[in-house]
Each structure stands twice: as structure tokens, then as C-alpha cells.
N, C-alpha and C positions, 0 to 999 in steps of 0.2 A: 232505661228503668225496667226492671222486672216485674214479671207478668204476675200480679201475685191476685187475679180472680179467682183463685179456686180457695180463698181466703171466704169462708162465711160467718157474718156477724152472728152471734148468740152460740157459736160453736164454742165446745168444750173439753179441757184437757184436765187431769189429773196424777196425784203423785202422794205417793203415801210411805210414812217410815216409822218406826216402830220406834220408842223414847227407849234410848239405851243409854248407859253409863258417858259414853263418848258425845251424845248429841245433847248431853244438861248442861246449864250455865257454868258451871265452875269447869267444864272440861274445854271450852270453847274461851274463856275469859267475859264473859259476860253479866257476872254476879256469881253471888257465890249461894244464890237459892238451889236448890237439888230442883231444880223443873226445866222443861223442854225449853232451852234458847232460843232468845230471838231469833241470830244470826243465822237458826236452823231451820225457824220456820219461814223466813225469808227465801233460805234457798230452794226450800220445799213447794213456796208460792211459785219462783222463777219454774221450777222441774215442771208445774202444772200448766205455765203460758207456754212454755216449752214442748209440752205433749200435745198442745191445743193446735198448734199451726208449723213446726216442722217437719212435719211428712206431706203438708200440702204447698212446699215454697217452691220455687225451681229450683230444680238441679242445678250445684255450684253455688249457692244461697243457704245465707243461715239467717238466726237472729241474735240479736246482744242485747243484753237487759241495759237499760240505761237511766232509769228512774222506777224506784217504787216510794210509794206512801202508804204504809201499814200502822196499823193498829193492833197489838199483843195484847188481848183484852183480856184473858183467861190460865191460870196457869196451868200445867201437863204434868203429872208424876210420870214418874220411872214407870215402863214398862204397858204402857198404852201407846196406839198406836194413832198418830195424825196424820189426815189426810188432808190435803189442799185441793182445790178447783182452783180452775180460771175459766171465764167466760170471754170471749172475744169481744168488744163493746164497740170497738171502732178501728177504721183503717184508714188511713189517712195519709197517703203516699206510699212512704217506706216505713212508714210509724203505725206501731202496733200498740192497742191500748185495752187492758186488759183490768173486769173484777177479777180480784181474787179472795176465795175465802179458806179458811180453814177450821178444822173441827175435831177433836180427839174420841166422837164416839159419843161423850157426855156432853160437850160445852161447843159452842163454837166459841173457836179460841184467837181469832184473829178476820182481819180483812182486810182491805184495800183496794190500791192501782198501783198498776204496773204498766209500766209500759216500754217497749223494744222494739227496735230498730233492724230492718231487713238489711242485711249488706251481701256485698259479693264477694264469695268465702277466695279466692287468691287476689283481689283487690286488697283485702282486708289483712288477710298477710302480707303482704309484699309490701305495706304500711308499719304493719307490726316490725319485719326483719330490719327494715331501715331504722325504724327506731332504735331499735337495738345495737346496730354498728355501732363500734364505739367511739369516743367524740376528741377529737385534738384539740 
């Protein structure tokens, strides 16, 4: 199992991206309102659990998002910019479990949990490549 004590609870990661023509619903397939996508703000929460605890895993260790439960509670025009948090909330083995929020400036615009899984980055390939061989 990896050592993952340098993991501290209420630690905090972030991640921000600017609402541009490419990241609104009609450009991603997700309605066709002109505002900030789900899909975007999703990946935007993932990039902020992401900042929050991979520079403290071990070497040879990554994380993989494997469950979020969010809420889009606000819409985003073109051209402001959201930023997401995460808080670390809990560790619990190899399982990481994360608030996350997000907020374009004026609104908070979403929130939830997340939560990801520590694995071992050529275990984890070496998974991956076998799946991939192809199948007779």
C-alpha cells in the first residue's frame, strides 16, 4: 500500500479557466444555452482535487477521479472567468474524498464530492495496455 501520510485533511487545491466560446454548452454538446458547461465545470472541480494532493503522493503514484456528485446551480456568460476549489475531506485507504466548489467571481456556481482513487502509475498501465490488446 502506499504511503500516502503526507496527505493532510482540509488541504486545498485549485483550478481556474476563463468562459470562452469552446468551453459553453453548444460547443461541448450539452445544451445549446451560450453558458459555461457542465462537462467543464466538472473537469475544472477534477483539475482542483488534482492540485490539492498530487505533488504530495509518492513517486510512481497518481490519482483517477472515479465518482463526483455535483450540482450546476448558477449559470456563467462568455467571458468570466471560474474557478473551482477542493478541500480534502477524507482518506480512507487509497480513496480520496473531496468538497468541491466553484464560483465565477459573482455567483457560486456549483458544488459537490468527489472523490479518487490513489493507484500505481505502471500497475495502472500495464492494466490499461492489456486491455487494449486485441481480442480473438
Amino acid at each position: 500500500m502506499a504511503d500516502l501520510s503526507k496527505l493532510r485533511i482540509g488541504s486545498t487545491g485549485s483550478a481556474s479557466a476563463l468562459v470562452t466560446e469552446q468551453r459553453l454548452a453548444p460547443a461541448v454538446g450539452s445544451g445549446e444555452a451560450p453558458v459555461f458547461a457542465s462537462p467543464m465545470l466538472v473537469a475544472l472541480m477534477e483539475a482542483a482535487a488534482v492540485d490539492c494532493v498530487e505533488a504530495q503522493l509518492p513517486q510512481d503514484h497518481q490519482s483517477l477521479g472515479v465518482h463526483l456528485d455535483v450540482t450546476h446551480s448558477a449559470p456563467t456568460p462568455l467571458g468570466l472567468t471560474v474557478t473551482a476549489t477542493a478541500t480534502l475531506a477524507s482518506v480512507d485507504g487509497r480513496k480520496l474524498v473531496f468538497d468541491v466548489a466553484a464560483t465565477d467571481g459573482i455567483d457560486q456556481i456549483g458544488s459537490g464530492r468527489h472523490t479518487r482513487v490513489v493507484v500505481d502509475t505502471a500497475r495502472f498501465l500495464a492494466r490499461l495496455a492489456a486491455k487494449s490488446l486485441p481480442r480473438s
